[in-house]
C-alpha positions as CSV (number, residue, x, y, z in Angstrom):
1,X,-18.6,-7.4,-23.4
2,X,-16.1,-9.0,-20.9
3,X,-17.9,-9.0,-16.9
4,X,-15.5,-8.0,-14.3
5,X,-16.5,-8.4,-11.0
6,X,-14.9,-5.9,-8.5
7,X,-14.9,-7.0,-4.9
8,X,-15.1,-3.9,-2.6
9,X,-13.2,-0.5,-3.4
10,X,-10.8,1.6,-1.4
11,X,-9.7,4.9,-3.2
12,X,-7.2,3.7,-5.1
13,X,-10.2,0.5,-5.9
14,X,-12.6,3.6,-6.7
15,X,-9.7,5.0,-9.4
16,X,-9.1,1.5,-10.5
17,X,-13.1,1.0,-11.5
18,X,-12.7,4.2,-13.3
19,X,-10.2,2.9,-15.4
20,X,-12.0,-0.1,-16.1
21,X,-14.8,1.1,-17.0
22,X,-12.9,3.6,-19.7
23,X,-11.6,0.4,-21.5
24,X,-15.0,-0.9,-22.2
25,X,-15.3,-3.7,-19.5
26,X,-18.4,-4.1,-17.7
27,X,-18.4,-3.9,-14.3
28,X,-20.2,-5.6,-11.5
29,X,-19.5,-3.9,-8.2
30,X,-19.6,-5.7,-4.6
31,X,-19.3,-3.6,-1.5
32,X,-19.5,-3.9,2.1
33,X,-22.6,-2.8,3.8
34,X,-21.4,-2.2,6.9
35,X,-17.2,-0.8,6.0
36,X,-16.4,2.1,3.5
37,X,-13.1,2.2,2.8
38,X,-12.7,5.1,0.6
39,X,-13.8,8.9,1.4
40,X,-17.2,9.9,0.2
41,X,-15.6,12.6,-2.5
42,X,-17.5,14.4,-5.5
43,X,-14.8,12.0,-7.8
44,X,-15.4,8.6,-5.8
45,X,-19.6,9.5,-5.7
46,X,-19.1,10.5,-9.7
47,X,-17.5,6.6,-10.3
48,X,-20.0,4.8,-8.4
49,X,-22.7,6.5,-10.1
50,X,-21.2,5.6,-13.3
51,X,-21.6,1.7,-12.2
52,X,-24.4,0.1,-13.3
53,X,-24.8,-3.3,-11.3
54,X,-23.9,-2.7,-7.4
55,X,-24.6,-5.2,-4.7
56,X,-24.3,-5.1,-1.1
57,X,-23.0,-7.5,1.6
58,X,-22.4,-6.7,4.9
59,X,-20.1,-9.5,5.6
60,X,-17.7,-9.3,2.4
61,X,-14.7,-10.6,4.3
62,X,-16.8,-13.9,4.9
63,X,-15.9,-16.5,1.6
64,X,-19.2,-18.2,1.7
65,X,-21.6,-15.6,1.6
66,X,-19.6,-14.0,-0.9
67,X,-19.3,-17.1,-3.0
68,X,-23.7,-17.3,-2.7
69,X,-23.8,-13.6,-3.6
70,X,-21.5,-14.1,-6.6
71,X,-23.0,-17.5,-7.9
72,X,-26.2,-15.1,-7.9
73,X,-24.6,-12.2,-10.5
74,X,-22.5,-14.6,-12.5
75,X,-26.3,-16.2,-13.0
76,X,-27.7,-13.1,-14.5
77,X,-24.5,-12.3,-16.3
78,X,-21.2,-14.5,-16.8
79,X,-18.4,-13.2,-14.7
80,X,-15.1,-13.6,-16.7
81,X,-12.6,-11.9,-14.3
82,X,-12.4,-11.0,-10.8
83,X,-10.9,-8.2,-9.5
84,X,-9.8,-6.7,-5.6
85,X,-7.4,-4.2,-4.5
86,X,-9.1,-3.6,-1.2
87,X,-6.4,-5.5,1.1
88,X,-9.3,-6.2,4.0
89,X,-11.1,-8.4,1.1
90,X,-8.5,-10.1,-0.7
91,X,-8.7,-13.6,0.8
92,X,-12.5,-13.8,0.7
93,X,-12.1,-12.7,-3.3
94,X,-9.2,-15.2,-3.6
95,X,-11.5,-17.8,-2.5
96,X,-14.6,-16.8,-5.0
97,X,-12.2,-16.7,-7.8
98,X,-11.2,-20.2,-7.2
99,X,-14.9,-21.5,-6.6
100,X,-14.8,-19.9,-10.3
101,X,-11.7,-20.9,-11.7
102,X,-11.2,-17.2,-12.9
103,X,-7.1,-16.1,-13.0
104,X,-6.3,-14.8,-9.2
105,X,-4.0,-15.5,-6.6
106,X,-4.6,-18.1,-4.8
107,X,-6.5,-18.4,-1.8
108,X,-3.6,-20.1,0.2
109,X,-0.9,-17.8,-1.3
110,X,-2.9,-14.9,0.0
111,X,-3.0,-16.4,3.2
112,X,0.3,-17.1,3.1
113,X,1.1,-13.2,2.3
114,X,-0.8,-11.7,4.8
115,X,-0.4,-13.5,7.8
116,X,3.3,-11.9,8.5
117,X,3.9,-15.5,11.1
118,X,3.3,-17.4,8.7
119,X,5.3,-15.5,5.8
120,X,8.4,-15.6,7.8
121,X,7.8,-19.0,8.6
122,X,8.0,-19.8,4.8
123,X,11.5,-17.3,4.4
124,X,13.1,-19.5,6.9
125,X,11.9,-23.0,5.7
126,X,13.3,-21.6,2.1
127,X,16.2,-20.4,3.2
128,X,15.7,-16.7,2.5
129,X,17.2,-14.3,4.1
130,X,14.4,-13.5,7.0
131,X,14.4,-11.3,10.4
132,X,14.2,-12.4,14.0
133,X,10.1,-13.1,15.0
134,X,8.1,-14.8,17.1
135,X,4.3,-14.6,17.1
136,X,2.7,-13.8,20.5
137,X,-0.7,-13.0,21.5
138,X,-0.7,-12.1,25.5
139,X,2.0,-10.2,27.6
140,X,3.3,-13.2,29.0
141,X,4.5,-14.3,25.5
142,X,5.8,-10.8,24.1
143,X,8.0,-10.7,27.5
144,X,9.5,-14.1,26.9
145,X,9.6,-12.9,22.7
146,X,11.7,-9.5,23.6
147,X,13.9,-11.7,25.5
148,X,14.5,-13.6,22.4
149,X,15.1,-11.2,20.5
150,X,16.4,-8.4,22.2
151,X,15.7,-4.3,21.9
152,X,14.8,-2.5,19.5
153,X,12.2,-4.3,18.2
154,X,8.9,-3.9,16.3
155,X,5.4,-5.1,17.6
156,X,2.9,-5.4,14.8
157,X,-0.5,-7.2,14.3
158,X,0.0,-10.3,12.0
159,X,-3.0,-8.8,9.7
160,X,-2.8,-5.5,9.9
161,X,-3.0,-2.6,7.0
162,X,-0.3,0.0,6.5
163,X,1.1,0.4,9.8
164,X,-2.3,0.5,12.1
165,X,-1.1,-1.2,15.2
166,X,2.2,-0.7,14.8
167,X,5.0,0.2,17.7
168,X,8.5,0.4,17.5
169,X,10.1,-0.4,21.0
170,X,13.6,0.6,21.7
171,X,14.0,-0.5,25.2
172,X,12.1,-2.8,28.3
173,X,10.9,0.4,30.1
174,X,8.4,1.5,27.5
175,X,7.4,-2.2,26.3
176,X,4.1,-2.4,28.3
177,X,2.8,1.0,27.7
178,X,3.4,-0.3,23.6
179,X,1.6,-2.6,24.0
180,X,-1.2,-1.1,25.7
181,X,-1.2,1.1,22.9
182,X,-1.4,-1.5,20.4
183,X,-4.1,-3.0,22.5
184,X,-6.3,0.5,22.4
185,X,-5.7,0.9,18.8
186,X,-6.5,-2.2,17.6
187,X,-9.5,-2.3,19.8
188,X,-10.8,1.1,18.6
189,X,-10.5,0.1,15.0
190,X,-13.4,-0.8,12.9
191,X,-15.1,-3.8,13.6
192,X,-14.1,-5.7,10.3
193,X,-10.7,-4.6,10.7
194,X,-10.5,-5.3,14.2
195,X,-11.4,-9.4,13.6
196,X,-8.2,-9.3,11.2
197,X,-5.9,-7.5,13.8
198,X,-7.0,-9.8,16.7
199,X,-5.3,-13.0,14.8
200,X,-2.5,-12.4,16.8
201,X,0.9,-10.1,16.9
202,X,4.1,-10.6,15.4
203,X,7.2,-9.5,17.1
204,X,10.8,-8.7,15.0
205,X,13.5,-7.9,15.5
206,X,14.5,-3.8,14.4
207,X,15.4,-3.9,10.9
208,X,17.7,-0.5,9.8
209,X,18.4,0.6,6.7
210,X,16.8,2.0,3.8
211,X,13.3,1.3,2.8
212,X,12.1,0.4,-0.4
213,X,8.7,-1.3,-2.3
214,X,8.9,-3.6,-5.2
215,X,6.2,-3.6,-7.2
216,X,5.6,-6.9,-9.5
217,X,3.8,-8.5,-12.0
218,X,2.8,-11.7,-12.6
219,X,0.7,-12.4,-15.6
220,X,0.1,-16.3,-15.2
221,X,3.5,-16.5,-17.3
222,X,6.2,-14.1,-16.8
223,X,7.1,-12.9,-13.1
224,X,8.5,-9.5,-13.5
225,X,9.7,-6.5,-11.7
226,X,8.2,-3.1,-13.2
227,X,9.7,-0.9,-10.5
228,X,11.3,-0.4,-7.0
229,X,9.9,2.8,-5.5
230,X,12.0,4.8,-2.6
231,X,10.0,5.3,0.5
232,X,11.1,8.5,2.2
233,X,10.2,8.2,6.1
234,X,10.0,11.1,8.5
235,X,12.6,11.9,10.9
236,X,10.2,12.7,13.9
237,X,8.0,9.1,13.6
238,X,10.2,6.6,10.7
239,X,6.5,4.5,10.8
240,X,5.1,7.8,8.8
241,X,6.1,7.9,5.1
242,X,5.6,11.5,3.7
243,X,6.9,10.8,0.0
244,X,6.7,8.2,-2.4
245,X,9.9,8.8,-5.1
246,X,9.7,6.2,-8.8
247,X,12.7,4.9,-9.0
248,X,14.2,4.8,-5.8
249,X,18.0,6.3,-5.3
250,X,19.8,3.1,-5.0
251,X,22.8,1.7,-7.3
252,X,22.4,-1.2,-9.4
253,X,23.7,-3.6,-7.3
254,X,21.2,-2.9,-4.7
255,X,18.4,-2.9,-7.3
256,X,19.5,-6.2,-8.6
257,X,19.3,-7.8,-5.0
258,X,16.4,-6.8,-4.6
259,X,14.8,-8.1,-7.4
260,X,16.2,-11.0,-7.2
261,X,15.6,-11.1,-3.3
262,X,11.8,-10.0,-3.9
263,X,11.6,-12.8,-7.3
264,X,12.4,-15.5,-4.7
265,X,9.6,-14.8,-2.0
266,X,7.2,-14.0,-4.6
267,X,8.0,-18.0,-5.6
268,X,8.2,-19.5,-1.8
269,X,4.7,-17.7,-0.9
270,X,2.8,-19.0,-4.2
271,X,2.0,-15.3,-5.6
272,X,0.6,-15.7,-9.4
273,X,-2.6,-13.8,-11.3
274,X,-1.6,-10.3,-10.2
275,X,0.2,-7.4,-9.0
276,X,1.8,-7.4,-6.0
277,X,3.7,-5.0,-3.5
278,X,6.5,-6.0,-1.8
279,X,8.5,-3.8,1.0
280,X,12.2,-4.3,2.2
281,X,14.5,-2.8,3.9
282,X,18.1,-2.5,2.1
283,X,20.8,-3.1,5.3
284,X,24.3,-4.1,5.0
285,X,23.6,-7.3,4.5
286,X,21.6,-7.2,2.0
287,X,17.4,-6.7,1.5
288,X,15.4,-8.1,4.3
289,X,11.3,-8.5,3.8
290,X,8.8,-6.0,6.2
291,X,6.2,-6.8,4.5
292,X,4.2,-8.7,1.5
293,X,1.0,-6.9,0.3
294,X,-1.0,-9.2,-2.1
295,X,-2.7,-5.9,-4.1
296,X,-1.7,-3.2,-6.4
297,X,0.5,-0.5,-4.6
298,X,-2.1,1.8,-2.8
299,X,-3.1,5.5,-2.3
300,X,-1.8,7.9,-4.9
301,X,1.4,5.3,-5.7
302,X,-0.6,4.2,-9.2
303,X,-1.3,7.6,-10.5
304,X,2.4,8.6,-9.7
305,X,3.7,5.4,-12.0
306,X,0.9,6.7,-14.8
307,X,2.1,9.6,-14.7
308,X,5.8,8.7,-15.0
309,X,5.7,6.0,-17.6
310,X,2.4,6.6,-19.7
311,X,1.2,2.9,-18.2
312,X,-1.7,2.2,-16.7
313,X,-2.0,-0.2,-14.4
314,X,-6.0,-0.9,-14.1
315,X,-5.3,-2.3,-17.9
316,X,-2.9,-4.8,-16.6
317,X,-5.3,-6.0,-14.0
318,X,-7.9,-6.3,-16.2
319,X,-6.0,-8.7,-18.6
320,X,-4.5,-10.5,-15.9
321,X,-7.5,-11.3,-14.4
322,X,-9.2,-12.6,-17.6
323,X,-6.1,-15.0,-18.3
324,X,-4.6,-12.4,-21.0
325,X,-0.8,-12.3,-21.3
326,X,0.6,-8.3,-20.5
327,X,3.3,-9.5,-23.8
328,X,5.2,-6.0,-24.4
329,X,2.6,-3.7,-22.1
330,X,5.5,-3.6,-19.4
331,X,7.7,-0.9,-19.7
332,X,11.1,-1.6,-18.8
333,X,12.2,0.7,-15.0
334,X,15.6,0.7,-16.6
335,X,14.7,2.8,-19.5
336,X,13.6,5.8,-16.9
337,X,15.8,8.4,-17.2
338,X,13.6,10.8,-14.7
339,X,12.1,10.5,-11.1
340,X,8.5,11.3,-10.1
341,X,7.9,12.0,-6.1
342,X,4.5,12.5,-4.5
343,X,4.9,14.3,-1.1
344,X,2.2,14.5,1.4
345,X,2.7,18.3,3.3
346,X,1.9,16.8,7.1
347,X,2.2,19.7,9.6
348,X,4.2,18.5,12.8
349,X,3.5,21.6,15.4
350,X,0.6,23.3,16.3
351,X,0.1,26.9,14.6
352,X,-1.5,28.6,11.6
353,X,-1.2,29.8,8.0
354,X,-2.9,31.0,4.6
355,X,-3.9,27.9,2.7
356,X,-3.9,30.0,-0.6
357,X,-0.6,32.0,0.1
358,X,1.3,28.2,1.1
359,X,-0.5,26.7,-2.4
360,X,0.6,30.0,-4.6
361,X,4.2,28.9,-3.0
362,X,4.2,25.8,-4.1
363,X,3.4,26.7,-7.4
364,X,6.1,29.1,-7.9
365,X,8.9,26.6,-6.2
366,X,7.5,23.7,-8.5
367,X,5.6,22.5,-11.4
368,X,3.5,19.9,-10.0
369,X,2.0,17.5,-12.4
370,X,-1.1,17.2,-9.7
371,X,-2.0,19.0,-6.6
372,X,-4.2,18.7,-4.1
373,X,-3.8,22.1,-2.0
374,X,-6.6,24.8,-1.0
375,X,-7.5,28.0,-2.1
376,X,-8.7,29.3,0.9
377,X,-7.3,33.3,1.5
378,X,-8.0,32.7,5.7
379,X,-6.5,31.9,8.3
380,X,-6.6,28.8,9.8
381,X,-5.1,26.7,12.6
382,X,-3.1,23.5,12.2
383,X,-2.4,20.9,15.0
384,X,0.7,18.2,14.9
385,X,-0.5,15.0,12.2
386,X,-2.7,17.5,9.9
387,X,-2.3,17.0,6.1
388,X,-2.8,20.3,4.4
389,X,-1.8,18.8,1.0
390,X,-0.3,16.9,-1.5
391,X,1.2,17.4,-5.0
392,X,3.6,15.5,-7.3
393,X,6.3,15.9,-9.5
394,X,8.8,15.2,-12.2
395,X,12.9,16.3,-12.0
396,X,15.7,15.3,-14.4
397,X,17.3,13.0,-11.4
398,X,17.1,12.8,-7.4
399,X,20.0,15.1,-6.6
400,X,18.0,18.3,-8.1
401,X,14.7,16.5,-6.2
402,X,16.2,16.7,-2.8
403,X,18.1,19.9,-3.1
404,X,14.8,21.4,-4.3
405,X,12.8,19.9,-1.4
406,X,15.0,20.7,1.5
407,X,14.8,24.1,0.3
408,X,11.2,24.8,0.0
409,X,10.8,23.1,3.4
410,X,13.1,25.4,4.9
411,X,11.8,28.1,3.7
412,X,7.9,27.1,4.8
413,X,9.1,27.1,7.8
414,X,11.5,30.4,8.4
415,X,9.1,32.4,6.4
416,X,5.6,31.1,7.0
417,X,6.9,29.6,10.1
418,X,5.0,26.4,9.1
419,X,6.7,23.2,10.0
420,X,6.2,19.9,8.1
421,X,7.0,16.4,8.1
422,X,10.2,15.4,6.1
């Protein structure tokens, strides 16, 4: 029986071992003592329990104890494949999977992907198109770095996940309090996460236009896109996504650009052995890189492609990362004839409502292919930044998606006088 070894789990790592275990692997299972990244849930308890060999290690980010603690388990039991989607762990699994040899990205190209200085670094060297940046740690070297570049601009930790320590700063007058509140944030995060975070900050320069993620796949022989996701931002905080839409609205030129765009900084950063997730923003000029995550696509992004296409992913990776070829596994995104959106319901002002009357709405407005919504018949009180649910669904294209959306969120709010994020 083939012996993957699966270095820590968020929830989308928890869903991933679940999936692995279905197709017959064998799974060894490596977490953190001292960081949970995925919610203690009936489900994620359920999958744990259903894993036989589980170590611990409090210092998982740190390669050489997790090399000794791996050399251990591949004594008792060959390890033919490694496998992380936990974006906190990826370099220190990068570098057990080359003391190995086992299929993986490589510990420099993850390096190279997560340190956002020295990504751009490597789009300007190639030539790619690239935003404004300079990397600063202190406030003496973000004054003289918004003097570069000029306002807006975005501060953002170098490592950082999602968009934890993240400010957008539209003029001089509110750049120190940003910063300060960077400064707490980063601070107050965990431990492990904080080390990552205090590498240093990058500054950019504001990117507008429309944000997309490409999501790739790279076998150890064929570099391919399998689909370019639209990324629907709020209009009260555009750092806060509240739906996820496969495929994005966007014409086929702008689709081909940005494969293309995403194809050639998969190529300068050294990306192979996996799935990646890539996020631009389409401007007039063209698609410009925010960000390169060396993983899968996270939270509920995976289930919303299974659902669309029939594919799952967590077979990919487990082929990939035991040097199999994916041959004909990867559906084709221009063979879609649908869209799929998953829609987190975040409340944006304070007040109160029926969790089982807003559910029984949502059911009659839709025909969700999941939800996550209570059943409670009770009052309760919301404040601004609650979620109160999420679903996902299927239409025949994106115009019948929105009209159906902006309707139901008007109505949630004149009738149940519920406001929510879109």
């Amino acid at each position: 029986m083939t012996h993957l070894l699966v270095i820590n789990a968020n929830s989308t790592g928890m869903t991933t071992i679940k999936n692995i275990l279905k197709l017959g692997y064998e799974i060894s299972y490596i977490e953190s003592s001292a960081f949970k990244e995925y919610a203690e849930t009936d489900e994620n308890k359920k999958i744990k329990a259903s894993i036989n060999n589980i170590y611990y290690l409090e210092d998982t980010d740190d390669p050489v104890k997790l090399i000794n603690l791996s050399k251990d388990i591949n004594k008792k039991n060959k390890i033919d494949g490694i496998v992380c989607v936990s974006e906190y762990t990826m370099e220190s699994a990068a570098a057990v999977a080359e003391f190995f040899g086992l299929p993986f990205p490589s510990y420099s190209a993850i390096v190279n992907s997560r340190n956002k200085g020295k990504t751009r670094k490597i789009l300007d060297v190639n030539g790619i198109h690239n935003a404004k940046f300079r990397e600063v740690k202190s406030w003496d070297e973000l004054l003289n770095a918004s003097n570069d570049i000029g306002f807006p601009l975005v501060i953002k930790p170098k490592t950082s996940g999602n968009s934890a320590g993240t400010a957008i700063v539209q003029d001089s007058s509110s750049l120190l309090n940003s910063w300060n509140s960077i400064q707490y944030k980063v601070e107050n995060s965990q431990e492990k996460w904080r080390k990552q975070y205090l590498r240093g900050f990058l500054v950019e320069e504001y990117i507008c236009g429309k944000m997309v993620s490409v999501e790739v796949v790279h076998d150890g022989a064929t570099l391919v896109v399998f689909m370019i996701s639209g990324r629907e931002r709020s209009k009260s905080d555009e750092l806060i996504e509240y739906r996820i839409d496969m495929p994005a609205k966007i014409s086929p030129q702008e689709w081909q650009l940005c494969e293309n765009y995403t194809l050639s900084i998969v190529n300068a950063v050294g990306l192979s052995h996996g799935i990646f997730h890539i996020e631009l923003m389409i401007t007039s000029e063209g698609p410009i890189l925010v960000e390169i995550n060396p993983r899968i696509m996270g939270s509920y992004m995976p289930f919303l492609y299974q659902n669309l296409t029939h594919s799952n992913i967590s077979e990919w990776l487990a082929l990939i990362h035991t040097g199999e070829k994916l041959k004909g596994n990867i559906p084709s995104p221009k063979n879609i004839d649908k869209v799929a959106s998953s829609i987190r319901f975040d409340v944006i002002s304070e007040g109160k409502y029926i969790p089982k009357l807003f559910k029984n709405y949502v059911l009659d407005t839709f025909e969700p292919i999941y939800v996550e919504l209570q059943d409670c018949e009770y009052v309760q009180m919301v404040k601004p930044g609650d979620t109160i649910g999420r679903i996902q669904i299927i239409f025949k294209d994106h115009e019948t998606l929105q009209n159906s959306l902006e309707n139901f969120f008007a109505h949630i709010k004149n009738e149940l006088n519920l406001e929510l994020r879109h």
